[in-house]
PDB file as gemmi writes it, atoms N, CA and C in Angstrom:
CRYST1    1.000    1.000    1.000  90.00  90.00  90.00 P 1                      
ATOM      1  N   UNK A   1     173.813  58.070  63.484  1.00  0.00           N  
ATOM      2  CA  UNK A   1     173.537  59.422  63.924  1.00  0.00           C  
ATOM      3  C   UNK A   1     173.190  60.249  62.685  1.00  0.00           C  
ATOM      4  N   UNK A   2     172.165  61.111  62.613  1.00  0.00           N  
ATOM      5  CA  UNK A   2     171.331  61.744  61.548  1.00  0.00           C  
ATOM      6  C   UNK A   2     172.097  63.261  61.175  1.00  0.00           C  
ATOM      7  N   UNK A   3     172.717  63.640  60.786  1.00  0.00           N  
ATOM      8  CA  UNK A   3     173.375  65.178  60.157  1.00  0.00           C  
ATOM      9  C   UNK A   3     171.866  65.873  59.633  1.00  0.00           C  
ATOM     10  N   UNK A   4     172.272  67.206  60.567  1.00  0.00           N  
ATOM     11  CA  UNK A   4     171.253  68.604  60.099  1.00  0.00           C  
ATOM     12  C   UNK A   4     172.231  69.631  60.066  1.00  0.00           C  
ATOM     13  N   UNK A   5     171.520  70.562  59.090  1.00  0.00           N  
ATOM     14  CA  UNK A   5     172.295  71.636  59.232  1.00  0.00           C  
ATOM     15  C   UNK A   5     171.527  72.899  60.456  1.00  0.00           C  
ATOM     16  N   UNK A   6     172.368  73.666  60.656  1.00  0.00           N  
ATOM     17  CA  UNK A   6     172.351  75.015  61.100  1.00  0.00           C  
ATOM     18  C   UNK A   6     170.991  75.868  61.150  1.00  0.00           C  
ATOM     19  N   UNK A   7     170.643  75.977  59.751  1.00  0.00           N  
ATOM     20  CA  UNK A   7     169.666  76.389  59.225  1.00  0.00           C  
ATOM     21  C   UNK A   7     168.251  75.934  59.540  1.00  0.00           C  
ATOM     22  N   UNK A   8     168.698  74.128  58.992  1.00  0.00           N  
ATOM     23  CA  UNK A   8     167.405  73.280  59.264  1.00  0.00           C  
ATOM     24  C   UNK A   8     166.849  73.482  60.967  1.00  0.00           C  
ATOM     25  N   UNK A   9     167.930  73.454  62.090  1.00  0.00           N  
ATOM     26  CA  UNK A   9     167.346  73.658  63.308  1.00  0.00           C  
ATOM     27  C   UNK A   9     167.098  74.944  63.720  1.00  0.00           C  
ATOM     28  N   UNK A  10     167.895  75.970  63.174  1.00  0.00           N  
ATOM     29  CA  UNK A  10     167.145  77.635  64.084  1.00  0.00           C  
ATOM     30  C   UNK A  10     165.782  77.656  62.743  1.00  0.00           C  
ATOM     31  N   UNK A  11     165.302  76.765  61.723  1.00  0.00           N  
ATOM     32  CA  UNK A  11     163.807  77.029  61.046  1.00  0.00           C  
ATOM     33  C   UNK A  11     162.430  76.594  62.439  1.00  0.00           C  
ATOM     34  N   UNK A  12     163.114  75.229  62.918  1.00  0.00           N  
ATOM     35  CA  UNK A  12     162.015  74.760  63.613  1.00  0.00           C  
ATOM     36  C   UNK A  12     162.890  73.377  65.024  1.00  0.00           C  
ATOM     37  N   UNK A  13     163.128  74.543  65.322  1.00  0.00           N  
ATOM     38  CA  UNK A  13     164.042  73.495  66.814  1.00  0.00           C  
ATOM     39  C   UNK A  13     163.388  72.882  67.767  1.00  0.00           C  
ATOM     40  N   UNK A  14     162.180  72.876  67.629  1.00  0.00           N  
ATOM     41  CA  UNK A  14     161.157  72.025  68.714  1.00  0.00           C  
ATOM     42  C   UNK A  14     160.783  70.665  67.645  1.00  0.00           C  
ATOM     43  N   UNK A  15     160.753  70.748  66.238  1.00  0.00           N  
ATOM     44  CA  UNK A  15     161.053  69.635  65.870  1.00  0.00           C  
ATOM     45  C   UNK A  15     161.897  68.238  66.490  1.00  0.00           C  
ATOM     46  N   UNK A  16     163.636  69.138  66.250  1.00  0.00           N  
ATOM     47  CA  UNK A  16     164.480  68.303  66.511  1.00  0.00           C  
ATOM     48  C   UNK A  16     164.881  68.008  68.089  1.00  0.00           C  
ATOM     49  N   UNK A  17     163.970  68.928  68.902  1.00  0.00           N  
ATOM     50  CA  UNK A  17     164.064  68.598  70.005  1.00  0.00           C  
ATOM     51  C   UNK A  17     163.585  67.360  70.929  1.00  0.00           C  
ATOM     52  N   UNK A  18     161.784  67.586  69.945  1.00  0.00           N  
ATOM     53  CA  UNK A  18     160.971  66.323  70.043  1.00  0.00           C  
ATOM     54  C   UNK A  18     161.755  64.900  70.212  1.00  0.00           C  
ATOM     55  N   UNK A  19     162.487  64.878  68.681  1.00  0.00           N  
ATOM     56  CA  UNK A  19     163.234  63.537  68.302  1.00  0.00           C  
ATOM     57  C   UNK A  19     164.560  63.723  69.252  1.00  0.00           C  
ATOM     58  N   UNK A  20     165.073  64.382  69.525  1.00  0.00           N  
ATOM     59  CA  UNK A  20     166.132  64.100  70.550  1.00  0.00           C  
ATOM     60  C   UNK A  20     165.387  63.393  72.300  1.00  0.00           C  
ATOM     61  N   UNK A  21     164.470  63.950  72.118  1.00  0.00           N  
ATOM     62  CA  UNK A  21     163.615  63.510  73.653  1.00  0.00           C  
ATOM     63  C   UNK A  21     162.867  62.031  73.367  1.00  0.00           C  
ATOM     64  N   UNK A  22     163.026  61.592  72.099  1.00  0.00           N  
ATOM     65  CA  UNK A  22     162.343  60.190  71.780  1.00  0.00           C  
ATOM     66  C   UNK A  22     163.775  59.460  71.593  1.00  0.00           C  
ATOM     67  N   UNK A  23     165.107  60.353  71.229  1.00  0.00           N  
ATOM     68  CA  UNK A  23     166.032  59.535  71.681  1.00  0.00           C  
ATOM     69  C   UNK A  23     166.944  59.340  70.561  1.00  0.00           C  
ATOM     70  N   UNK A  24     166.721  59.907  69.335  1.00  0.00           N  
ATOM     71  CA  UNK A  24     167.457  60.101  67.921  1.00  0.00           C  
ATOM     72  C   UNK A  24     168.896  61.483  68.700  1.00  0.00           C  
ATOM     73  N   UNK A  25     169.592  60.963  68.006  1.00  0.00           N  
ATOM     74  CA  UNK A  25     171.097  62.105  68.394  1.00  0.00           C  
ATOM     75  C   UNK A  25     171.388  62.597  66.797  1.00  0.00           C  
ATOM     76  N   UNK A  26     171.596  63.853  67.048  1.00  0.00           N  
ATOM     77  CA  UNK A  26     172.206  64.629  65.605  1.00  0.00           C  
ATOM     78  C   UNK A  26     173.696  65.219  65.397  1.00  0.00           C  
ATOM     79  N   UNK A  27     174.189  64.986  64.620  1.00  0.00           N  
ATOM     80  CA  UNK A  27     175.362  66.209  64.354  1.00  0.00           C  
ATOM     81  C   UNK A  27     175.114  67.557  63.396  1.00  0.00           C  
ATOM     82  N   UNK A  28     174.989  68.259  63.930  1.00  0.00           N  
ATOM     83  CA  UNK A  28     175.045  70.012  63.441  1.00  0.00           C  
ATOM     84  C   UNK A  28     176.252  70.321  62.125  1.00  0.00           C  
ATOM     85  N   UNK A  29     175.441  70.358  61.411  1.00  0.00           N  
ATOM     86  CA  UNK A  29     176.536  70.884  60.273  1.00  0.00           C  
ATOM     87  C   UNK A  29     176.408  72.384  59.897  1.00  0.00           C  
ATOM     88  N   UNK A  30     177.625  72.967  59.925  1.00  0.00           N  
ATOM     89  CA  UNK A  30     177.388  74.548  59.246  1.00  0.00           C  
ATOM     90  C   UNK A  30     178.857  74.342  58.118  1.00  0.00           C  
ATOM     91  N   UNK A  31     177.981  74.973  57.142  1.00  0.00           N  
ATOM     92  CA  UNK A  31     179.021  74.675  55.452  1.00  0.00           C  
ATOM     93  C   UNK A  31     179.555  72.865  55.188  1.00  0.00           C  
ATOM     94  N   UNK A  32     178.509  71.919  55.432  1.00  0.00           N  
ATOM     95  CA  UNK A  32     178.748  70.820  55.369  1.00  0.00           C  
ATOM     96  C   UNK A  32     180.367  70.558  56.648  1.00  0.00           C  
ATOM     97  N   UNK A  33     180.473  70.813  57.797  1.00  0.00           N  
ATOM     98  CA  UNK A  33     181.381  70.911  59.060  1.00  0.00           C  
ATOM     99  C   UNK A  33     180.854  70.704  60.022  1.00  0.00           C  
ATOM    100  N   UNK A  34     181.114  69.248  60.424  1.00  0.00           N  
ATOM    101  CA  UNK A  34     180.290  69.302  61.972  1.00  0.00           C  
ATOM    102  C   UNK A  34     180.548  70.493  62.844  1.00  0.00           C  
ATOM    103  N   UNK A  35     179.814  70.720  63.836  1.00  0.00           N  
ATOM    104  CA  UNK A  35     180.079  71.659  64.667  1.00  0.00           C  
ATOM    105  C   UNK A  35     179.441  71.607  66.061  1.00  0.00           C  
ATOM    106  N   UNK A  36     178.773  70.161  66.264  1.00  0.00           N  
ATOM    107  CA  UNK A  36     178.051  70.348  67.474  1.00  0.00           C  
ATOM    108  C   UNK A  36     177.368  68.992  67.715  1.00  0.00           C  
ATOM    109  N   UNK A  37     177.181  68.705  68.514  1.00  0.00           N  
ATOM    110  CA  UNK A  37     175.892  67.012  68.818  1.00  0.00           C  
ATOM    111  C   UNK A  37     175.218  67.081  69.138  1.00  0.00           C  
ATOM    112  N   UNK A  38     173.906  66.908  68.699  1.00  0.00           N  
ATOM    113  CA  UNK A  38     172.666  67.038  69.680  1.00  0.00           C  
ATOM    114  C   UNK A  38     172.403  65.695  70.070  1.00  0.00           C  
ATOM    115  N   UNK A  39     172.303  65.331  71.348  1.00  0.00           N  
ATOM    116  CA  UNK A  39     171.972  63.818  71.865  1.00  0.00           C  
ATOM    117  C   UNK A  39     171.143  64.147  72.895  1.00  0.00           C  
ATOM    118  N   UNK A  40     170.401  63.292  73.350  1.00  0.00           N  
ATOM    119  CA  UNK A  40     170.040  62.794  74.828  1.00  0.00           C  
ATOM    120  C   UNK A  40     170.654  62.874  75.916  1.00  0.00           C  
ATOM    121  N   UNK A  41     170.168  63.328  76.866  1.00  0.00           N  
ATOM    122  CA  UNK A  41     170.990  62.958  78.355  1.00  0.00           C  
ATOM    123  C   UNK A  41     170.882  61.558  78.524  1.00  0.00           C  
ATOM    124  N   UNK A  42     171.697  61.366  79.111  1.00  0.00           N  
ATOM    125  CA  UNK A  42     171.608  59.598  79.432  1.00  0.00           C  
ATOM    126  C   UNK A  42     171.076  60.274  80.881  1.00  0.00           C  
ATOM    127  N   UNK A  43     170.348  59.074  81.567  1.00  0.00           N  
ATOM    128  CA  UNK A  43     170.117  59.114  82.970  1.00  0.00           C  
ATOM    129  C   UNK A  43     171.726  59.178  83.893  1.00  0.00           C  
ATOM    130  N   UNK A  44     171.456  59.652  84.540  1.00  0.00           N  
ATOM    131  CA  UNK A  44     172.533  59.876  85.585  1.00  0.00           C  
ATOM    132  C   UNK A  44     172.333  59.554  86.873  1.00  0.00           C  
ATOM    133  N   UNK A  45     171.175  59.355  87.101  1.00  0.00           N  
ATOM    134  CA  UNK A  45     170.792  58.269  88.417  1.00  0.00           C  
ATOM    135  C   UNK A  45     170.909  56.934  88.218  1.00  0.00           C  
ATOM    136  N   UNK A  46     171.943  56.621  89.741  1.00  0.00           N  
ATOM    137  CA  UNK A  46     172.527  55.154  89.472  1.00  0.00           C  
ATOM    138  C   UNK A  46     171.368  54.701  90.785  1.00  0.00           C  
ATOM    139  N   UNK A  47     171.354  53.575  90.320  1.00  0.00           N  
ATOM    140  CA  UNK A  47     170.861  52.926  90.902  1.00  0.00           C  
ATOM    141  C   UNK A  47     171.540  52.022  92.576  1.00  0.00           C  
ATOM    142  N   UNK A  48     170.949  52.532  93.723  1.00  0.00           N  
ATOM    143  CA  UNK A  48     171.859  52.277  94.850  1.00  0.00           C  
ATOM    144  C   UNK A  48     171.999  51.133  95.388  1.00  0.00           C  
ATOM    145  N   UNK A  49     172.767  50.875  95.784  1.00  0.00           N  
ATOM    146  CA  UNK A  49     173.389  49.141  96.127  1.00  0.00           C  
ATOM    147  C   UNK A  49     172.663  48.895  97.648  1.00  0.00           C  
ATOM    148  N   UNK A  50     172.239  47.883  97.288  1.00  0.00           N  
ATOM    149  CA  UNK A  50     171.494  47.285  98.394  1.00  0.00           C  
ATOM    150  C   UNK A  50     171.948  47.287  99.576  1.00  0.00           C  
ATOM    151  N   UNK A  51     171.446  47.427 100.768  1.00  0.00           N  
ATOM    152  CA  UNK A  51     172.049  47.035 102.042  1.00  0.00           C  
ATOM    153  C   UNK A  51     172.407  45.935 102.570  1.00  0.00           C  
ATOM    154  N   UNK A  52     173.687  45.614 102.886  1.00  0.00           N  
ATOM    155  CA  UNK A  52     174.105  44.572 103.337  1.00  0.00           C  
ATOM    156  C   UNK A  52     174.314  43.353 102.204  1.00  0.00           C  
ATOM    157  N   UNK A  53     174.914  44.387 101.188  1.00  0.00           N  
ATOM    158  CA  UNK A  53     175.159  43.729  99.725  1.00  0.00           C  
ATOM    159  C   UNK A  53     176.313  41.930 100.171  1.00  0.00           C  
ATOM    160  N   UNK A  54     176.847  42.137 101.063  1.00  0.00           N  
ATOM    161  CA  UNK A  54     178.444  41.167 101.177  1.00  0.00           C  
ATOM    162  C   UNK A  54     177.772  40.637 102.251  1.00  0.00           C  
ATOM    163  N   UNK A  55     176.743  41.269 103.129  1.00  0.00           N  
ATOM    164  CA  UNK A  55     176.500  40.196 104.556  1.00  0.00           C  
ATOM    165  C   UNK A  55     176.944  38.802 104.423  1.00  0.00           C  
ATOM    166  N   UNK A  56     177.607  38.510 105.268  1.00  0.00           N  
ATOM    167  CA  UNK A  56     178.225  37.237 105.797  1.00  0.00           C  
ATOM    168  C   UNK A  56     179.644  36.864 105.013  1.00  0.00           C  
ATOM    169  N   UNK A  57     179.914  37.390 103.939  1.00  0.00           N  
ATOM    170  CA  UNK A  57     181.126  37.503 103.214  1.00  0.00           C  
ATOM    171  C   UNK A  57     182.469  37.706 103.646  1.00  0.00           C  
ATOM    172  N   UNK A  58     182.600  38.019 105.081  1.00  0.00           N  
ATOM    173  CA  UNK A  58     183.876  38.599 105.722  1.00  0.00           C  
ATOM    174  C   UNK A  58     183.348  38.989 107.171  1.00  0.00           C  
ATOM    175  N   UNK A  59     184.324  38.962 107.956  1.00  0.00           N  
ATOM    176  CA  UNK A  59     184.161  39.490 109.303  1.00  0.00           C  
ATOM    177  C   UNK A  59     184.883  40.524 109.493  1.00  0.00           C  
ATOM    178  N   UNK A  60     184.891  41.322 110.748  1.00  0.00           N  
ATOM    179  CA  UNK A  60     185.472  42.491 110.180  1.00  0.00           C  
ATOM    180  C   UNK A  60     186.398  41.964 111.781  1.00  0.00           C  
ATOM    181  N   UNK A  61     187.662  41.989 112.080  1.00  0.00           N  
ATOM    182  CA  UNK A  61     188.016  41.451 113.647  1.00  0.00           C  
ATOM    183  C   UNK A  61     187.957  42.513 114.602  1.00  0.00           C  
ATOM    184  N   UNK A  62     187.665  41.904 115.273  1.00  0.00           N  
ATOM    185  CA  UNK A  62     187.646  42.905 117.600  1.00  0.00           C  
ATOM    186  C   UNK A  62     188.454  43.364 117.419  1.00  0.00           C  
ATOM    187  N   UNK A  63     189.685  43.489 116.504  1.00  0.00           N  
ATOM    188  CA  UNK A  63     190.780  44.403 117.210  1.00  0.00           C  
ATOM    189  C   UNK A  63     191.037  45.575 115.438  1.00  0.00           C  
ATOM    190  N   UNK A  64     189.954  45.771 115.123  1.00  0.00           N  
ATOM    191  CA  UNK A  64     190.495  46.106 113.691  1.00  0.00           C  
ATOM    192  C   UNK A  64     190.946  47.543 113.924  1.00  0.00           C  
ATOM    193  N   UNK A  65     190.437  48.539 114.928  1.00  0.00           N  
ATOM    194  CA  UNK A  65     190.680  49.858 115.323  1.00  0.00           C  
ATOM    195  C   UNK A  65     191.206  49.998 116.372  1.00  0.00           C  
ATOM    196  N   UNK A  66     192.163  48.740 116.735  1.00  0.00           N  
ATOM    197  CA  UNK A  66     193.550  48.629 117.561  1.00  0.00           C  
ATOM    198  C   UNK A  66     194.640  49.515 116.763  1.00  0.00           C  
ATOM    199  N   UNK A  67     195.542  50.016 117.360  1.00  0.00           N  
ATOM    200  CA  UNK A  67     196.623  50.808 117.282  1.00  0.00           C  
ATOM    201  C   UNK A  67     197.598  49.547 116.333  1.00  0.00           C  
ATOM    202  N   UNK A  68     198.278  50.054 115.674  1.00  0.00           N  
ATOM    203  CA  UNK A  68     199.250  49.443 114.907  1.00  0.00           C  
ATOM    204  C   UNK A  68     200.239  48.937 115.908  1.00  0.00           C  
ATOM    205  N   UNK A  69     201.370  48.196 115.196  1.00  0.00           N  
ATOM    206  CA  UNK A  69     202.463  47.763 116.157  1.00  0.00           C  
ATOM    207  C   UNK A  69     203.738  48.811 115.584  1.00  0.00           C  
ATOM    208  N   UNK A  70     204.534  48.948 116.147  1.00  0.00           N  
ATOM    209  CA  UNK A  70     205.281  50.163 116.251  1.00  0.00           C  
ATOM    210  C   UNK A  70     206.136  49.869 114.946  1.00  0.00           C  
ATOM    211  N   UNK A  71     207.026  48.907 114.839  1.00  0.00           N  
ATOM    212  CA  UNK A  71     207.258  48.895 113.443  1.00  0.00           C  
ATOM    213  C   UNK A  71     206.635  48.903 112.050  1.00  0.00           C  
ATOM    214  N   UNK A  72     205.413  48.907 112.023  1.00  0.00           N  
ATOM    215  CA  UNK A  72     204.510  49.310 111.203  1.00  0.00           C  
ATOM    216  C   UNK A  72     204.124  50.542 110.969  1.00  0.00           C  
ATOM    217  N   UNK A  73     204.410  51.114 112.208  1.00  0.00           N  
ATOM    218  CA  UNK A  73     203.421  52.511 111.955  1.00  0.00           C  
ATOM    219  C   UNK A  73     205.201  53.193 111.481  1.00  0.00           C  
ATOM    220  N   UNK A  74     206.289  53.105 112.279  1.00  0.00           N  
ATOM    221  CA  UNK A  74     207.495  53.183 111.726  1.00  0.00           C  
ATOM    222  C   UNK A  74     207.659  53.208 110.337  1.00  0.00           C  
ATOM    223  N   UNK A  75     207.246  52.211 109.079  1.00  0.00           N  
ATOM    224  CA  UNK A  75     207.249  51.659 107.519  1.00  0.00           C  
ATOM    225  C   UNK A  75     206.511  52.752 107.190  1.00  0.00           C  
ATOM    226  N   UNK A  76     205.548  53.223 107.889  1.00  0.00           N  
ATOM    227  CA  UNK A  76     204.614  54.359 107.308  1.00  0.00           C  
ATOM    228  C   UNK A  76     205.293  55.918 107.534  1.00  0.00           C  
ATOM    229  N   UNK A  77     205.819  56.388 108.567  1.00  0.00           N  
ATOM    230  CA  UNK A  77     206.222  57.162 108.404  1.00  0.00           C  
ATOM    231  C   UNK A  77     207.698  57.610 108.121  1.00  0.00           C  
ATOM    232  N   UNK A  78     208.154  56.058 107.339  1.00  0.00           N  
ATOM    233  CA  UNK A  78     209.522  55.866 106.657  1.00  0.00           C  
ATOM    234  C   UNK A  78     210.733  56.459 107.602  1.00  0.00           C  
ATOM    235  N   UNK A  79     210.763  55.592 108.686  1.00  0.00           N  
ATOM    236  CA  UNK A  79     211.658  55.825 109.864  1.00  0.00           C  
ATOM    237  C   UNK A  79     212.683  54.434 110.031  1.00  0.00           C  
TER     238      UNK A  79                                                      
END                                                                             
C-alpha cells in the first residue's frame, strides 16, 4: 500500500483517484501519521446461487408441516 500525504492529494485528487479506480489503495499521511485509506470498493454483488442448487440431495417428508407430538412441543415451551 503506497503512503501520500495530505497535501499531495487536496494539490491534485483526480490523480489519486484515477489510481484508486485502476485499483492501487493509499494511506493518507498528515505530519508523517496515518490518518485515513484510500482503497477501492470491492464489488458487493454476490453472485446468486443457482436454482435447485441440492435437487435430489434430500427429500423433504408428507408430514413435515404436521403438528408436533405433544411432548415435544411441551420441551419447547419448558413444561
Amino acid at each position: 500500500m503506497l503512503s501520500i500525504t495530505l497535501e499531495q492529494i487536496q494539490r491534485d485528487p483526480l490523480k489519486y483517484l484515477r489510481q484508486v479506480e485502476a485499483g492501487v489503495a493509499f494511506i493518507i499521511l498528515q505530519a508523517d501519521r496515518p490518518i485515513a485509506e484510500l482503497r477501492p470498493i470491492s464489488s458487493s454483488r454476490k453472485q446468486l446461487r443457482p436454482f435447485g442448487l441440492c435437487s435430489g440431495e434430500f427429500l423433504v417428508p408428507d408430514d413435515f408441516d404436521a403438528p408436533l407430538p405433544e411432548d415435544i412441543l411441551s420441551a419447547f415451551e419448558g413444561k
